[in-house]
DOTIKE-442121 format. One record per atom (N, C-alpha, C): residue number from 1; x, y, z. Coordinates in Angstrom, 2 decimals. Each point is the difference from the previous one (the first is absolute). Last residue first. Layout:
BEGIN
   num         X         Y         Z
   NUM         X         Y         Z
...
END
This chain:
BEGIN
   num         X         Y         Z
   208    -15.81    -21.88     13.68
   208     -0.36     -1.60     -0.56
   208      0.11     -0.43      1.21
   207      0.64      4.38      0.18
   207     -1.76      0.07     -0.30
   207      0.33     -1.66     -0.12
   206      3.89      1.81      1.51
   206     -1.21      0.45      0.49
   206     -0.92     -0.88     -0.32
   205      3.57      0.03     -2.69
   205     -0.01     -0.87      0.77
   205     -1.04      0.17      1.15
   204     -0.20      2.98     -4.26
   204     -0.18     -1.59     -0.06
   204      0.12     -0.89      1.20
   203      1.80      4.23      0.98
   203     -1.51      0.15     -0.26
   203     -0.45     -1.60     -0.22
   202      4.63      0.88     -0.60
   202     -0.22     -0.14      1.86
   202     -1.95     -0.09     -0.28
   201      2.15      0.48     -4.20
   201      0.35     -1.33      0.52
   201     -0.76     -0.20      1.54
   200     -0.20      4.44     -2.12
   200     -1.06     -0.87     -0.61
   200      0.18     -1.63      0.67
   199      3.04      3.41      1.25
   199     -1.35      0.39      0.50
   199     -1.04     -0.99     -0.67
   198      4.17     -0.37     -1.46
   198      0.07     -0.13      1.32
   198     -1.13      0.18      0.85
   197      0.70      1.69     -4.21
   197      0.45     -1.79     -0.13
   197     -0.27     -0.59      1.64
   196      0.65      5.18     -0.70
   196     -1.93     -0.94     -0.36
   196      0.18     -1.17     -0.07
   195      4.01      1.72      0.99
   195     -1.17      0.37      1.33
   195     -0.86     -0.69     -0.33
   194      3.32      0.10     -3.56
   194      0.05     -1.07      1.02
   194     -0.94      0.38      1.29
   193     -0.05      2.85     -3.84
   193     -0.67     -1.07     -0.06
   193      0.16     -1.49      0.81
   192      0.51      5.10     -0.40
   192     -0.47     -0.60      0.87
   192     -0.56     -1.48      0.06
   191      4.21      3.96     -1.15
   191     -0.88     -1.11     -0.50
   191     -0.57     -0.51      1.10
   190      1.00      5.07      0.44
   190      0.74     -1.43     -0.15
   190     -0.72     -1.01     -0.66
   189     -2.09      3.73      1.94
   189      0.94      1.18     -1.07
   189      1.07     -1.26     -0.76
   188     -5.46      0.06      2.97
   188      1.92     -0.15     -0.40
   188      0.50      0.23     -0.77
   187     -4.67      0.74      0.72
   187      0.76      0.88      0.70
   187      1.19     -0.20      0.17
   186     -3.25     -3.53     -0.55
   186     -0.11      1.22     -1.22
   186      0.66      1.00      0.39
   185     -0.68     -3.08      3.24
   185      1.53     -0.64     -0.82
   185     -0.35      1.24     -1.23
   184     -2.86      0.55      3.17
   184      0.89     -0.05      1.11
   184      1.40      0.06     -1.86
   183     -4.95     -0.81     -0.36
   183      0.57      1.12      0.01
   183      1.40      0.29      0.41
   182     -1.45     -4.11      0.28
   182      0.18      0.36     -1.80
   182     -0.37      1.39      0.31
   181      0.13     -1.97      4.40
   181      0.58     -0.38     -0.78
   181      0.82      0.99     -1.26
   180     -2.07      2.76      3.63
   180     -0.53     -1.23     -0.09
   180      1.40     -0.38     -0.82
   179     -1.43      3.42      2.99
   179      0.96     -0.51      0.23
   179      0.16     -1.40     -0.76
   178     -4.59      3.68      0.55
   178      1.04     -0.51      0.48
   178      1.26     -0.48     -0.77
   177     -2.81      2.36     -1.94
   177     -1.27      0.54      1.59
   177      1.18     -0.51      0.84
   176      1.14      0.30     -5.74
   176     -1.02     -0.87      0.97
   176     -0.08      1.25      1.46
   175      3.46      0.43     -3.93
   175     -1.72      0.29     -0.61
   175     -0.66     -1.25      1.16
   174      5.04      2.82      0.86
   174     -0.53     -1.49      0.54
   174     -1.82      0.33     -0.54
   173      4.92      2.63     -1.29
   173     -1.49      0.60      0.39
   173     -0.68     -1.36     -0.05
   172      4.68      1.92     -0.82
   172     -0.18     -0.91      1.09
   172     -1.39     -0.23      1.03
   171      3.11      0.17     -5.87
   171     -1.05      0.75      1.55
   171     -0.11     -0.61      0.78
   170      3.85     -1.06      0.51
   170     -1.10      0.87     -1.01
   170     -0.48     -0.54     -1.21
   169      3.27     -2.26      2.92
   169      0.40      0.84     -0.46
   169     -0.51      1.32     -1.12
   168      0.90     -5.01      2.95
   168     -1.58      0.96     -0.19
   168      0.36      0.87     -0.15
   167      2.31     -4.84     -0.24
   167      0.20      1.27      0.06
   167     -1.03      0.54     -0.66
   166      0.58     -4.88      2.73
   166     -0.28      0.42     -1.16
   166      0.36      1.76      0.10
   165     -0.23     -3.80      3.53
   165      1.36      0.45     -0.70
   165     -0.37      0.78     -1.57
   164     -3.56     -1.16      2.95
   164      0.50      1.01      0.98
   164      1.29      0.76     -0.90
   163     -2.84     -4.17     -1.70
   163     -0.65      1.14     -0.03
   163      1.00      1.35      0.28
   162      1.34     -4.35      1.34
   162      0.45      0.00     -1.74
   162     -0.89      1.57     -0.25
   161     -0.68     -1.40      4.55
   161      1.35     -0.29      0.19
   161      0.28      0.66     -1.93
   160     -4.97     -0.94      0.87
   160      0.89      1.44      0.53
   160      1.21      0.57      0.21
   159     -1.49     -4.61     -0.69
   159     -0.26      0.77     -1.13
   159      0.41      1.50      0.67
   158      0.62     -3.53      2.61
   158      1.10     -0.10     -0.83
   158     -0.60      0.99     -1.35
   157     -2.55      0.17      3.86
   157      1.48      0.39      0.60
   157      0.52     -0.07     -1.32
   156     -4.21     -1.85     -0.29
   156     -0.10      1.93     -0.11
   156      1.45      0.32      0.11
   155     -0.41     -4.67      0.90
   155     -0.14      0.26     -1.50
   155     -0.30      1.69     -0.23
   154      0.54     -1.58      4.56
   154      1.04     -0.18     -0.75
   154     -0.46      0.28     -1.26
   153     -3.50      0.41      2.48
   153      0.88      1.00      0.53
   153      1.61      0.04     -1.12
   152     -3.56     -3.24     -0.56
   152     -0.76      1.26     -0.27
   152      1.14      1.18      0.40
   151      0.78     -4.40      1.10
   151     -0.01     -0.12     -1.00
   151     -0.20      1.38     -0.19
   150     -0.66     -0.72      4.32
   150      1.43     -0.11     -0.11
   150     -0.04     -0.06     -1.77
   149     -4.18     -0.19      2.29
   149      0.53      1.29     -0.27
   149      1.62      0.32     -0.51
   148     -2.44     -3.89     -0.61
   148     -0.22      0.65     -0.43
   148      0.33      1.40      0.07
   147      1.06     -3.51      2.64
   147      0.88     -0.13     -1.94
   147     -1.04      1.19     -0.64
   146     -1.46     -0.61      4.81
   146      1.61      0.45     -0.04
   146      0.24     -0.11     -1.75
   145     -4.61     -1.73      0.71
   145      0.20      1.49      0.14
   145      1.96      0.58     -0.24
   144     -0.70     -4.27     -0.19
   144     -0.76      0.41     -0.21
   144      0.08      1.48     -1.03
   143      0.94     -2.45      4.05
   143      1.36     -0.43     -0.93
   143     -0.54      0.80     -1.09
   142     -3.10     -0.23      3.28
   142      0.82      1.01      0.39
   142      1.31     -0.26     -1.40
   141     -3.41     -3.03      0.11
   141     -1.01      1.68     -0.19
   141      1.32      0.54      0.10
   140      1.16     -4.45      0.94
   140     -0.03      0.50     -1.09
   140     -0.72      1.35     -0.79
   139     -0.11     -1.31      4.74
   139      1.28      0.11     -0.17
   139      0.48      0.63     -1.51
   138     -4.66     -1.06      1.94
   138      0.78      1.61      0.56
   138      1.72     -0.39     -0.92
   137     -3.20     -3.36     -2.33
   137      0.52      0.52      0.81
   137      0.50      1.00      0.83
   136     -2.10     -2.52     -4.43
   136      0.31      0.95      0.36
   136      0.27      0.40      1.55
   135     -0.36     -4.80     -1.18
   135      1.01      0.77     -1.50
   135      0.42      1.99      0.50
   134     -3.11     -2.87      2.45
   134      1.06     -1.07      0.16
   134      1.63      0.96     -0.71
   133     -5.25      1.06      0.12
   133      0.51      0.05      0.74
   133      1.37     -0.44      0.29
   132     -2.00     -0.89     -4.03
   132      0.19      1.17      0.22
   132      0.53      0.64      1.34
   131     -1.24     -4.32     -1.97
   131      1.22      0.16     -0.06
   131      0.59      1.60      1.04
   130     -4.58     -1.74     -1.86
   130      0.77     -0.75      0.86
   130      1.00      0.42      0.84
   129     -1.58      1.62     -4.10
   129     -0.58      1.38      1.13
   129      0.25     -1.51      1.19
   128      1.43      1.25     -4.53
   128      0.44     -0.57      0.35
   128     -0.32     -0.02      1.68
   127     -1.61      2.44     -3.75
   127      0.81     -1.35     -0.47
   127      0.63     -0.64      0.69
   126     -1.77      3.72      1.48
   126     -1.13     -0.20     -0.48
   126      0.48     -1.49     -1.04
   125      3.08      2.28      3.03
   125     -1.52      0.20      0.81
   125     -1.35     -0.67     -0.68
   124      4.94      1.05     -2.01
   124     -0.02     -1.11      0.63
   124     -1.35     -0.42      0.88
   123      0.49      3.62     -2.44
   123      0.08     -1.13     -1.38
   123     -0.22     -1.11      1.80
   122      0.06      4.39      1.15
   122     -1.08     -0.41     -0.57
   122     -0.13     -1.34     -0.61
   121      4.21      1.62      1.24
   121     -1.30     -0.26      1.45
   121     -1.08     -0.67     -0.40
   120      2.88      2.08     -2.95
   120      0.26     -1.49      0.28
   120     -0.83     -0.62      1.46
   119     -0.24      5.14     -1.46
   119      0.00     -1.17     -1.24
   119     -0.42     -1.75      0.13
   118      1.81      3.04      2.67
   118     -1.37      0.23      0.58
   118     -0.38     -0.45     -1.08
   117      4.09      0.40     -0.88
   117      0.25     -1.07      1.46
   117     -1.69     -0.17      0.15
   116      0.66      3.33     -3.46
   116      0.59     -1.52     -0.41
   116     -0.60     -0.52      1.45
   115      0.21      4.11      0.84
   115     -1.25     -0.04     -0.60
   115      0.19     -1.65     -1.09
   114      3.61      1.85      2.47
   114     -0.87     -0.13      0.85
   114     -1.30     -0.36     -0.70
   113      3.60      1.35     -3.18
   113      0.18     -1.05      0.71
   113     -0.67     -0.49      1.06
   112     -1.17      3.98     -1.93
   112     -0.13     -1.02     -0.92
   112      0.67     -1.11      1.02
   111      0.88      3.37      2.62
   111     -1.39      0.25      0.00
   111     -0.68     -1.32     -1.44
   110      4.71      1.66      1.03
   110     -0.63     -1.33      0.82
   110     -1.61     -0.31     -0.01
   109      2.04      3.44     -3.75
   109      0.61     -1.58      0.39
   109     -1.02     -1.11      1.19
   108     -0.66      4.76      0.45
   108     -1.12     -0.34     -1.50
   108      0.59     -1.88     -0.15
   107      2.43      2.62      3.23
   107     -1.42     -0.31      0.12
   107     -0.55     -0.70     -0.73
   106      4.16      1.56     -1.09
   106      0.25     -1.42      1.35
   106     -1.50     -0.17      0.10
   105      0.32      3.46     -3.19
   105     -0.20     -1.20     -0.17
   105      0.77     -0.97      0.78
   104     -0.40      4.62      1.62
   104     -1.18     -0.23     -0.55
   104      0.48     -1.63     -0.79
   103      3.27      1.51      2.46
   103     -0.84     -0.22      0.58
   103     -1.85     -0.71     -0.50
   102      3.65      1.73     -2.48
   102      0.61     -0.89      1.05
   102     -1.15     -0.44      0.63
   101     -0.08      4.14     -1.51
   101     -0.31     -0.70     -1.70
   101      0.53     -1.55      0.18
   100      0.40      3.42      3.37
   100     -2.03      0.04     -0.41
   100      0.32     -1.19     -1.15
    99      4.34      1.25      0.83
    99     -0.54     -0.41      1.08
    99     -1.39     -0.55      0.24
    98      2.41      2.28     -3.12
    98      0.17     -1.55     -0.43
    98     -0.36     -0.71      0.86
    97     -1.04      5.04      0.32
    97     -0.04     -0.95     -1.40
    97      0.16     -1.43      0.30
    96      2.40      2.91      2.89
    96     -1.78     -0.31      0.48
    96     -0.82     -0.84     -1.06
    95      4.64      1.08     -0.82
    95     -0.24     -0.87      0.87
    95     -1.71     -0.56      0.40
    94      0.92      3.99     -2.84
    94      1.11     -1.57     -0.86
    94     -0.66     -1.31      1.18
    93     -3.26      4.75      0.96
    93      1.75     -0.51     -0.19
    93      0.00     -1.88     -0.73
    92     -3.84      3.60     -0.88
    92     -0.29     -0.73      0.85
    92      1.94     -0.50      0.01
    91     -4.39      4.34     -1.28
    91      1.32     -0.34      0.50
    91      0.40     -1.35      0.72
    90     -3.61      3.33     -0.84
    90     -0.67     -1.77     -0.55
    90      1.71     -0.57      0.02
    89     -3.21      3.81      2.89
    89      1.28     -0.58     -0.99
    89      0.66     -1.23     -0.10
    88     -4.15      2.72      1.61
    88      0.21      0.23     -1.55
    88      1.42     -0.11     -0.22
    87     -2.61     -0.95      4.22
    87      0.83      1.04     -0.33
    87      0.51      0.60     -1.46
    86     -3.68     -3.10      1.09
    86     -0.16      0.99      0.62
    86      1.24      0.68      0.05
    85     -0.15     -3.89     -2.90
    85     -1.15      1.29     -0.13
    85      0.16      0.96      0.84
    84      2.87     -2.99      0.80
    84      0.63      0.51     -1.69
    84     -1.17      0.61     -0.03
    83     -0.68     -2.83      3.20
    83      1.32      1.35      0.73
    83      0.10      0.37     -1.16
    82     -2.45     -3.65     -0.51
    82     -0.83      1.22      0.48
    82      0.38      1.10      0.32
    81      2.10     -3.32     -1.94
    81     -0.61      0.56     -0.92
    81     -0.60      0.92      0.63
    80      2.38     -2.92      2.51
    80      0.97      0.83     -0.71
    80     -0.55      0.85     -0.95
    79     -2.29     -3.37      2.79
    79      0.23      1.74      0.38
    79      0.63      0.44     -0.20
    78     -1.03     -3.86     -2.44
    78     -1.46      0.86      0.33
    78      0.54      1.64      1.07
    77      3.25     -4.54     -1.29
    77     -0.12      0.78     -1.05
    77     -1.26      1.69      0.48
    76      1.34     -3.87      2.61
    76      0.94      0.02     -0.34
    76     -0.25      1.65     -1.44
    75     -3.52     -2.23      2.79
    75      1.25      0.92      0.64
    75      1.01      0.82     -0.54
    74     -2.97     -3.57     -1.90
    74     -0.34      1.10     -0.12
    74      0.55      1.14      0.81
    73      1.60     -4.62      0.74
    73     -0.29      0.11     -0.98
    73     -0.17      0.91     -0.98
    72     -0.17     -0.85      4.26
    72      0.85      0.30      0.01
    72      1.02      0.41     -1.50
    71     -4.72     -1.96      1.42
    71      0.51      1.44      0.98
    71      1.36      0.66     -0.44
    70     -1.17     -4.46     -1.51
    70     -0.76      1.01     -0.65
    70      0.14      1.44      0.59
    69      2.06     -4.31      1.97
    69      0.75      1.07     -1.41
    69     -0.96      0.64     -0.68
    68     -2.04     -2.17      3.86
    68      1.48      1.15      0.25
    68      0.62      0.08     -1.21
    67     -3.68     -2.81     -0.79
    67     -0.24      1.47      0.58
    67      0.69      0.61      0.20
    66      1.12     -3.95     -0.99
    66     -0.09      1.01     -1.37
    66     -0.53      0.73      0.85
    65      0.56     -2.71      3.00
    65      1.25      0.74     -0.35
    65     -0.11      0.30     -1.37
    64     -3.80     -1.79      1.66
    64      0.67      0.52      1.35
    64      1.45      1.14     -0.98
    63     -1.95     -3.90     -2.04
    63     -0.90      1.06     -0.29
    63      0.64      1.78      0.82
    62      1.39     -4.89      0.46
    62      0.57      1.04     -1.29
    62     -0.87      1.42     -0.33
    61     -1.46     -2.38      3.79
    61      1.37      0.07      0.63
    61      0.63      0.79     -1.38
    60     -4.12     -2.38     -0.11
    60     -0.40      1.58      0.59
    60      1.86      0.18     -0.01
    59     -0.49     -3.50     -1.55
    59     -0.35      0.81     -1.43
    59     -0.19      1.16      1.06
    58      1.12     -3.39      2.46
    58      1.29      0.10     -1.12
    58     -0.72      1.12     -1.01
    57     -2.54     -0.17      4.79
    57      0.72     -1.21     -0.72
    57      1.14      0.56     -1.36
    56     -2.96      2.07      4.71
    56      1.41     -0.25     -0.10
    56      0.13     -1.22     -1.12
    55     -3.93      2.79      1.43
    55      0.60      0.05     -1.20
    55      1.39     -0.40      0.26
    54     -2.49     -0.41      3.59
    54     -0.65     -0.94     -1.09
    54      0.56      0.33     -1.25
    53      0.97      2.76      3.64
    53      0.35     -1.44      0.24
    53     -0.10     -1.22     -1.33
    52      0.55      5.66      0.43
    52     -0.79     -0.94      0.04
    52      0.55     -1.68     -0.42
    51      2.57      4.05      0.26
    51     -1.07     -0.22      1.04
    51     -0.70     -0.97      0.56
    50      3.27      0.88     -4.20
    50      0.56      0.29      1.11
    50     -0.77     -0.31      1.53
    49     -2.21      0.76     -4.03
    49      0.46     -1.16      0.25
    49      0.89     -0.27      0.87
    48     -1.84      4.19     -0.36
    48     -0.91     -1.04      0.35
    48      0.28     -1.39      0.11
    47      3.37      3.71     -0.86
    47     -1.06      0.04      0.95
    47     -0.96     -1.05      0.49
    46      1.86      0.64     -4.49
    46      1.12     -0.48      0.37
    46     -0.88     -0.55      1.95
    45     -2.73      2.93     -2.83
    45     -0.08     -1.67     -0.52
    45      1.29     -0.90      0.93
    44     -0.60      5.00      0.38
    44     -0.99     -0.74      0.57
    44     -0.41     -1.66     -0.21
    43      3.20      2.71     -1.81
    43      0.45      0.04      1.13
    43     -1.18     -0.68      0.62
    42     -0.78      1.24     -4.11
    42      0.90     -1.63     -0.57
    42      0.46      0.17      1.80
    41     -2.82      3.32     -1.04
    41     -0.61     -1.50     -0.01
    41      0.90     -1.14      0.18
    40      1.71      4.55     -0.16
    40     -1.33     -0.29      1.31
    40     -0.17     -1.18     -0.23
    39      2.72      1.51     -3.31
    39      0.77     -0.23      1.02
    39     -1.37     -0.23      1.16
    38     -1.53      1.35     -3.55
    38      0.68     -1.25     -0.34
    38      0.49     -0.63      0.80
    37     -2.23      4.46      0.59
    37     -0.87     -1.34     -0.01
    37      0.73     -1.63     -0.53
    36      2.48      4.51     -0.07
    36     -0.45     -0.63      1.18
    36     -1.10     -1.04      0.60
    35      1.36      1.82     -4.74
    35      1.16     -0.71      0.72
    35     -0.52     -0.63      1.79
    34     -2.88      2.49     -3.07
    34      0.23     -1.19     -0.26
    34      1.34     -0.76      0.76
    33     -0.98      4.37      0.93
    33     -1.19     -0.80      0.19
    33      0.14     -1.61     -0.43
    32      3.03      3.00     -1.28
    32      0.12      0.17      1.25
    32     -0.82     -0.83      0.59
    31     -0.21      0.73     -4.85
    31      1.14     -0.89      0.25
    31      0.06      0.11      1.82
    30     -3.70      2.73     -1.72
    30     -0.02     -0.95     -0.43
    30      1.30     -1.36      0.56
    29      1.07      4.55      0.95
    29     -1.60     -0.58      0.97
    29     -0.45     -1.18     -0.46
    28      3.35      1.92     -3.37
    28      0.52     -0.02      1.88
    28     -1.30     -0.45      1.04
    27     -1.23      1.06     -5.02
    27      0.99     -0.96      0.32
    27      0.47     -0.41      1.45
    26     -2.22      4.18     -0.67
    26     -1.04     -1.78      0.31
    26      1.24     -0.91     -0.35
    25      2.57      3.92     -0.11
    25     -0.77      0.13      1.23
    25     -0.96     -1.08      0.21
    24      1.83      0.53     -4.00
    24      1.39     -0.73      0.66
    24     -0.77      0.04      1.70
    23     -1.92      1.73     -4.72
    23     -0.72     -1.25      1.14
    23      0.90     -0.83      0.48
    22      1.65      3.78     -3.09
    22     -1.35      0.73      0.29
    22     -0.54     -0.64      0.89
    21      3.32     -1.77     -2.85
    21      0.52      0.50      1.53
    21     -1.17      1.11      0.74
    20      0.79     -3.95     -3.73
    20     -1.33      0.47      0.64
    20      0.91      0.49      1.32
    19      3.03     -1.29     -3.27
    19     -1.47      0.49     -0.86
    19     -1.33      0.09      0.94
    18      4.45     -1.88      1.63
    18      0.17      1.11     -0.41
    18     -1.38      1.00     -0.82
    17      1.30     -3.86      3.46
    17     -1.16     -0.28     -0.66
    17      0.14      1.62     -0.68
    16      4.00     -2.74      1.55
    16     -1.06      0.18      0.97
    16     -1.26      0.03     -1.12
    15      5.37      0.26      0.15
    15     -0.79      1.08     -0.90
    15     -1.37      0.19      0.80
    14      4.73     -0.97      2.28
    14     -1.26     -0.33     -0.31
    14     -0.95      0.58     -0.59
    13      5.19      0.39      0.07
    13     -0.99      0.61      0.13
    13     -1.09     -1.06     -0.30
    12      5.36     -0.67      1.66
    12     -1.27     -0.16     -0.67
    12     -0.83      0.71      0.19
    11      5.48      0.37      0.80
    11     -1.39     -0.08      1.09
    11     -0.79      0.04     -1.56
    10      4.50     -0.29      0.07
    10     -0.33     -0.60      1.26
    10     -0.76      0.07      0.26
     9      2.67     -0.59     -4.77
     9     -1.14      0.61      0.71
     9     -0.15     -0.24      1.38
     8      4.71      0.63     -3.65
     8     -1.14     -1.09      0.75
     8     -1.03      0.66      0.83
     7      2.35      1.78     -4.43
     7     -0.21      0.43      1.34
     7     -0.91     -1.02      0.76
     6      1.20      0.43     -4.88
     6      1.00     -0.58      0.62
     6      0.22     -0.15      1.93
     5     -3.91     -0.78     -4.27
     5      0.43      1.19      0.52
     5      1.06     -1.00      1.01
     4     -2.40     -2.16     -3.13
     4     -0.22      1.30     -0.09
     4      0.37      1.08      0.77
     3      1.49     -4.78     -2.31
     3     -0.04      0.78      1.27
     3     -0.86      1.30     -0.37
     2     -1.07     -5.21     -2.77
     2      0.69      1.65      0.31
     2      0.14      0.79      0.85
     1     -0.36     -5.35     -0.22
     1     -0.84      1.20      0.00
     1      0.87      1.24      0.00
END
């Protein structure tokens, strides 16, 4: 790829929603509102099972901890947008960048890999519903859960690791709200084609 400029970048602009800056104010009440009803429910779901006795089996238990990466989920991204409306600056550093952009797919990662395991719950409950007690287990719920978050975390680590070494060297104007991917690499100034090799391979291994 062609350099376009020789001056490495340290800070990103979040473009955001440039064509309706007239409803950055309902935008903000809208995304505020919504954020806190996300985070309410999914705290109230973690809560109950946590509580309640009777929901202690393997599907309340995966269920349990997609709730906590849903919180954490929309965290990651919702009050960085909301701080970009109300102060109007959409200013975001090198670090903070790869940081939201880290974070956001360790989630999105364990969150597919968790949603497999709750996958296999199912397969084994209804094909195999003998067994079931025997097969799913506190022990194996928890092995579980751990590869999932441990997969989801490492595969964001080693993509963000090939993401991070790349040179951003203008413009340094990010066309999304957040910190994403294929906005992230449109903004290199290097070849990006070992990142995306990398991003597509780690993805495939996710989702299969």
């Amino acid at each position: 790829m062609e350099e376009k400029n020789s001056t490495r970048v340290h800070m990103f602009l979040l473009l955001g929603f440039p064509a309706l800056p007239d409803l950055h104010v309902l935008f903000s009440i809208v995304f505020l509102l919504t954020y806190i009803l996300t985070v309410l429910e999914n705290v109230v779901i973690v809560a109950l099972i946590k509580t309640n006795c009777e929901l202690y089996k393997p599907m309340s238990f995966f269920l349990g901890h997609l709730s906590f990466i849903e919180v954490w989920y929309v965290s990651v991204t919702i009050p960085k947008l909301l701080a970009n409306f109300i102060t109007e600056d959409r200013s975001i550093s090198f670090v903070g960048c790869m940081t939201q952009l880290f974070f956001f797919s360790s989630f999105m990662c364990t969150e597919c890999v968790l949603l497999s395991a709750m996958a296999y719950d199912r397969y084994v409950a209804i094909c195999q519903p003998l067994r079931y007690p025997v097969m799913m287990t506190y022990q194996m719920c928890v092995y579980l859960v751990v590869v999932s978050w441990f997969s989801g975390f490492t595969v964001s680590l080693i993509k963000i690791s090939f993401i991070s070494e790349l040179n951003f060297c203008g413009p340094h104007v990010i066309i999304h709200f957040f910190c994403d991917v294929s906005p992230v690499l449109n903004l290199a100034c290097t070849d990006t084609s070992l990142a995306e090799m990398v991003d597509f391979v780690l993805a495939l291994f996710i989702l299969l």
